[in-house]
C-alpha positions in Angstrom: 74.6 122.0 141.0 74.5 118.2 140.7 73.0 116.3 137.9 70.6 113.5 137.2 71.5 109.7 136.5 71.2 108.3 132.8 67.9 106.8 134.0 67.3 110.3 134.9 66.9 109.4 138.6 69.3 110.5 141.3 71.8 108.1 142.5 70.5 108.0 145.9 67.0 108.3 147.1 66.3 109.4 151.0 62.8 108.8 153.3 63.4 111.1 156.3 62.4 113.8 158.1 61.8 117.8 156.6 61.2 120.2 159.0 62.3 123.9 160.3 64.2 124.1 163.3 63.4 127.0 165.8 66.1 127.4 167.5 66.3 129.8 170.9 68.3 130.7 173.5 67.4 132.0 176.9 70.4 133.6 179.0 68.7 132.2 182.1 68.3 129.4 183.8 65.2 127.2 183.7 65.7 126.0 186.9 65.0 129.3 188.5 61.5 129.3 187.2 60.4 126.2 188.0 59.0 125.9 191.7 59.3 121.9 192.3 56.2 121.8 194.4 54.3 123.1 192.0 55.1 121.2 188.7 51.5 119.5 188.8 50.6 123.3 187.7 53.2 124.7 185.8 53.1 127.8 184.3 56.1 129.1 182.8 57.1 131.8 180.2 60.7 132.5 178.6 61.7 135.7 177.1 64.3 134.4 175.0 67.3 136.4 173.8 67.6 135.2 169.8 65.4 133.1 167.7 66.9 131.6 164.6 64.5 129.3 161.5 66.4 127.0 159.4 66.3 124.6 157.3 66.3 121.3 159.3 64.8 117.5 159.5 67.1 114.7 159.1 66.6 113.7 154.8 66.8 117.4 153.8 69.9 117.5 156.3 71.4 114.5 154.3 70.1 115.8 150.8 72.4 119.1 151.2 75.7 117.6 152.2 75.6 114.9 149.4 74.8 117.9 147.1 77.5 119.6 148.6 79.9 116.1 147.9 79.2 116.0 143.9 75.7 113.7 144.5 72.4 114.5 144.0 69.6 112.5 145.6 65.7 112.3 145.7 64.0 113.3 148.9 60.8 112.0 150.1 58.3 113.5 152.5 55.6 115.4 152.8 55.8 119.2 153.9 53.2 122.3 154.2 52.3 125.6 152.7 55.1 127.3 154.1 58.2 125.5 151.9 58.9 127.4 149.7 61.9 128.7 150.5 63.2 125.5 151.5 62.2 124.0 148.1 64.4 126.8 146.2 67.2 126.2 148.3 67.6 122.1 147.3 66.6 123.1 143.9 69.2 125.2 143.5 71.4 122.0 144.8 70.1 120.0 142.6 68.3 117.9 145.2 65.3 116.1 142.9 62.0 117.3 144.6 59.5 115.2 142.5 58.5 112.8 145.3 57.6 115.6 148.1 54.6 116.0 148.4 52.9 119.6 149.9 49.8 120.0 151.9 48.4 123.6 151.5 46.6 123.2 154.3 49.1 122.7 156.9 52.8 124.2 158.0 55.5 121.7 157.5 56.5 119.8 160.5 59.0 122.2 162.6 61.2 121.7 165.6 61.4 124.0 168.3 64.5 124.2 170.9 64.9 126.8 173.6 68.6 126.2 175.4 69.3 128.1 178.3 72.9 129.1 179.5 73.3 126.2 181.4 72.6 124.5 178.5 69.3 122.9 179.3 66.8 122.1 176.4 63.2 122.6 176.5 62.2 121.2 173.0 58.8 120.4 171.0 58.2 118.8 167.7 55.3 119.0 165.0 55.0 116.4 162.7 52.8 118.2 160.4 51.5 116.2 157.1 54.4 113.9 157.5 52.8 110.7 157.8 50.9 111.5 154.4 54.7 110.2 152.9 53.4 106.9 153.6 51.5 107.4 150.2 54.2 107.7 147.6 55.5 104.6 146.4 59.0 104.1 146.1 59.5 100.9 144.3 60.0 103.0 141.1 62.7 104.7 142.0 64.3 102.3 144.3 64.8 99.9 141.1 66.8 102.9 139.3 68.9 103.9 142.2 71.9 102.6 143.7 71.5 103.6 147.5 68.7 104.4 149.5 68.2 105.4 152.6 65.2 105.3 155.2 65.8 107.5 158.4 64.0 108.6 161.0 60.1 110.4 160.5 56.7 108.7 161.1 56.8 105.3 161.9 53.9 104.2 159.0 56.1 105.9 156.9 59.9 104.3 157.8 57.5 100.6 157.9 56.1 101.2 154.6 59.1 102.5 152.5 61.4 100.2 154.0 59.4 97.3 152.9 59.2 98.9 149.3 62.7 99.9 149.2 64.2 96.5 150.7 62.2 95.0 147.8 63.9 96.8 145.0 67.5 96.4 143.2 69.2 99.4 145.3 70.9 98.9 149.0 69.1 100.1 151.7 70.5 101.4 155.1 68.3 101.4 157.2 68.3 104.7 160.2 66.2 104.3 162.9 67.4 106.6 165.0 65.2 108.8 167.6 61.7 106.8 166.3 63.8 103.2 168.1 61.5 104.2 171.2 58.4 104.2 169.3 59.2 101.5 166.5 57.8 98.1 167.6 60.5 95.1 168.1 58.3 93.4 165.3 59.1 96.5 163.1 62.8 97.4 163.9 63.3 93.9 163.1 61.3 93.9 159.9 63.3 97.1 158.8 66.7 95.8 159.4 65.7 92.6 157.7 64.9 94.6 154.7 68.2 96.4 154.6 71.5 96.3 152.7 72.9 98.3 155.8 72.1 99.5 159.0 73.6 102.4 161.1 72.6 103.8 164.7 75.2 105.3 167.3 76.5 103.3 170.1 73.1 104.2 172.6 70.6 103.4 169.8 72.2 100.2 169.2 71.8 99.5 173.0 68.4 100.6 172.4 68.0 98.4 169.5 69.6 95.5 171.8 67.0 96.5 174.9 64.1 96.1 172.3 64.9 93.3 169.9 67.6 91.5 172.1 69.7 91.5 169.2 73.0 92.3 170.2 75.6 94.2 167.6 77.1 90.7 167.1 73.7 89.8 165.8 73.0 92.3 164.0 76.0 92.4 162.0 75.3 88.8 160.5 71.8 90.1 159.3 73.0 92.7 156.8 75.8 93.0 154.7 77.2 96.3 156.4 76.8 97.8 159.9 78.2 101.2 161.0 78.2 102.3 164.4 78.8 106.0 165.1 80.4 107.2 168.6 80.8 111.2 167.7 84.0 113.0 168.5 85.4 109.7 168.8 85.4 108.6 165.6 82.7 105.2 164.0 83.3 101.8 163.3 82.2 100.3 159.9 82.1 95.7 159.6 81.4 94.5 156.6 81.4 90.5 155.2 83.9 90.1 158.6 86.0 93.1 158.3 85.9 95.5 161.3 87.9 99.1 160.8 88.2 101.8 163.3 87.6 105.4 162.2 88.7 108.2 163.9 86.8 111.5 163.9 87.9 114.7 161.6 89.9 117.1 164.2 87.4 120.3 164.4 88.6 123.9 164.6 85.7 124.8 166.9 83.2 122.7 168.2 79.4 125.0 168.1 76.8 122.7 168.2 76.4 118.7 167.3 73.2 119.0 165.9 73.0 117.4 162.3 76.1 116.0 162.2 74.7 112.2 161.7 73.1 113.3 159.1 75.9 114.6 157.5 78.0 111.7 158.5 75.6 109.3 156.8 75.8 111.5 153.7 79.6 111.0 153.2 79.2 107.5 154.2 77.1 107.1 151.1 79.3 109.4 149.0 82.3 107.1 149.8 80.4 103.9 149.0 79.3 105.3 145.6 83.0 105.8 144.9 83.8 102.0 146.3 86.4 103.2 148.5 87.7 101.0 151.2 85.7 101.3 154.7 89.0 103.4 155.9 88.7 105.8 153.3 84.5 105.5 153.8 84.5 106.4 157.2 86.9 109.2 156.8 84.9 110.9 154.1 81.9 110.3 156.6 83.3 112.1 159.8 85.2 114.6 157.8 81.7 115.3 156.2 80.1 115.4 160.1 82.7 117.7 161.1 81.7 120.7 159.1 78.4 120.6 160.5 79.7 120.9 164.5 81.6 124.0 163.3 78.4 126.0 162.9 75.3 126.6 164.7 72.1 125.1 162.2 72.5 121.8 160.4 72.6 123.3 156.6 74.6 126.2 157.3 78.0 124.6 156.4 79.8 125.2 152.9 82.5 123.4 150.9 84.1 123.2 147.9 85.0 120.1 146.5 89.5 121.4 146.5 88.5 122.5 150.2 87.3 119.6 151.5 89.8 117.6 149.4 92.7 119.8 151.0 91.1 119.2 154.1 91.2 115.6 153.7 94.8 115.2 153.6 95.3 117.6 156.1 93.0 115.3 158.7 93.8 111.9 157.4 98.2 112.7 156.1 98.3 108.5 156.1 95.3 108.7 153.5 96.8 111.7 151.9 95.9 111.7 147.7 92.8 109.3 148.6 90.4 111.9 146.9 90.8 113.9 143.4 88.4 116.6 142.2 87.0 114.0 139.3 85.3 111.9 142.7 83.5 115.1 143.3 81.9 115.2 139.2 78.4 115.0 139.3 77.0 112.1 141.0 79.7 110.6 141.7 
C-alpha cells in the first residue's frame, strides 16, 4: 500500500475516465451475419463464447500502476451504485478516493467490446454520471500536488479541470486522447495552453495537427515537455530542446494492447517524480506499458518493486543499476 504526502495529499492527482470493461469474444465472424443489402435494417444477435467485467477506464487504469510503482495518487470522477468493488480494490492500493464522487442512482459508465476471431470489434460505451466530475474543484489539491494529469472522459469535464489545474502550482500533462474528435480546436488549444506537458501517440498528434494546425514542432514550443508514444516501437520525449529516442520494453507475449497508454503515462510520471533523465523516464514508462500487453484486462498485471527492478536491467543492460528499491518507497 502507498502512503499519503506530508500535506496529506497524494503526489499526483488524475481527471480521467472510470469505467468497467465488458469484454467478449465471439468465435465467429461478423461478416457472415451481416447481409450488405440490408444494413439500413440490421438485425443482428451474437452468442458469444466468454464474457469477462473488469476494472477499466483510463484514470483508474493509471491510478493502479503508479500504486503498483511506489506512488499513490487522487482519482477524480464520478461513478454509480455499482463501485463498490472497484472502490475496495484502489483502497486497498492506496489510491485516495476522496474526490469520486457516486451517483446511487445510476451504474458507472462501462465499456463493452465483443471481438470476433478475425479480430473485428463491435464496441459501445456509457458514460454514466461522468460529466457530474465537472463539479468537484480541483484547485485545492492541485496546489498540494506535484503532478497532475487530465485524460480522456467528458469533454465539460477535461475543459473545466484543466483550466483549474493549469491554474495551480502542480504540472499538468495534459491527455486528450480518444475525446481529440470531439474536443473543439478552441478547447484542445485552451488545454494544452494550460499544461506543463502534453502527450498523445503519433495519430492523435496528426489529429491534433488536422484540428488545430499545430504541428508537433509547434506544439513542442508551447509546453515545457511533449511525449509522443508510437507502441511496440518505443516513444519519444523533447523537453527545453532535448529530443531522446525510447525504445519499447521487449515483451514475453503480446495478449492485448489495451491500457497500456495508460500504464505508460503512469511510469512516465513515476520517473519524473524521481527526476530521472528522459532516457531513464521513458524506459520506466514503456517497461511500465509492457506488463499491461502481457495480459488480457488493463488492471490485471502485478509487480513487485525487485521484479520490475530486475526486469529493468534485464530490458535496458546500458541503463543497468538505474533503479534501487528505495525509488519504489512510498510516493516516491
Amino acid at each position: 500500500m502507498t502512503e499519503k504526502t506530508q500535506t496529506g495529499v497524494p503526489p499526483v492527482v488524475i481527471s480521467a475516465s472510470i469505467a468497467f470493461d465488458y469484454i467478449m469474444s465471439f468465435g465467429g465472424s461478423f461478416a457472415d451475419h451481416i447481409i450488405p443489402d440490408k444494413t439500413h435494417v440490421i438485425s443482428v444477435s451474437f452468442l458469444v463464447d466468454t464474457l469477462r467485467k473488469q476494472r477499466g477506464g483510463c484514470g483508474g487504469n493509471m491510478a493502479y500502476s503508479l500504486a503498483l510503482l511506489g506512488t499513490s495518487s487522487a482519482l477524480v470522477g464520478a461513478v454509480g451504485h455499482d463501485f463498490a468493488p472497484y472502490r475496495e480494490t484502489m483502497e486497498a492500493m492506496g489510491v485516495d478516493l476522496t474526490s469520486v464522487i457516486q451517483v446511487d442512482d445510476q451504474a458507472t459508465a462501462s465499456a463493452f467490446m465483443m471481438a470476433d476471431r478475425k479480430d473485428n470489434h463491435i464496441a459501445s460505451f456509457f458514460p454514466g454520471p461522468s460529466d457530474l466530475a465537472a463539479t468537484i474543484d480541483l484547485t485545492g489539491i492541485g496546489n498540494k500536488s506535484a503532478y497532475a494529469l487530465v485524460g480522456a472522459t467528458g469533454p465539460s469535464v477535461m475543459k473545466i479541470h484543466a483550466q483549474q489545474l493549469g491554474e495551480t502550482s502542480c504540472k499538468l500533462i495534459y491527455d486528450p486522447a480518444f475525446q481529440i474528435i470531439i474536443l473543439s480546436a478552441d478547447d484542445l488549444v485552451s488545454g494544452i495552453d494550460s499544461s506543463w506537458g502534453l502527450i498523445a501517440n503519433d495519430y492523435e498528434y496528426a489529429m491534433i495537427e488536422r484540428k488545430t494546425g499545430l504541428t508537433l514542432d509547434d506544439l513542442e514550443k508551447r509546453v515545457d515537455l511533449l511525449v509522443v508514444t508510437y507502441g511496440d516501437q518505443g516513444s519519444e520525449l523533447r523537453q527545453v530542446g532535448k529530443r531522446v529516442r525510447v525504445p519499447s520494453a521487449p515483451a514475453s507475449i503480446v495478449k492485448d494492447p489495451t491500457g497500456a497508454g495508460d500504464a505508460y503515462r503512469s511510469g512516465l510520471i513515476k520517473g519524473l517524480l524521481l527526476g530521472r533523465d528522459l532516457e531513464i523516464v521513458g524506459r520506466i514508462a514503456g517497461l511500465t506499458a509492457t506488463y499491461v500487453v502481457e495480459q488480457v484486462g488493463t488492471q490485471e498485471h502485478s509487480y513487485t518493486a525487485s521484479e520490475f527492478i530486475e526486469r529493468f536491467d534485464t530490458s535496458f543492460p546500458d541503463y543497468a543499476g538505474s533503479l534501487s528499491l528505495a525509488d519504489f518507497a512510498p510516493n516516491r
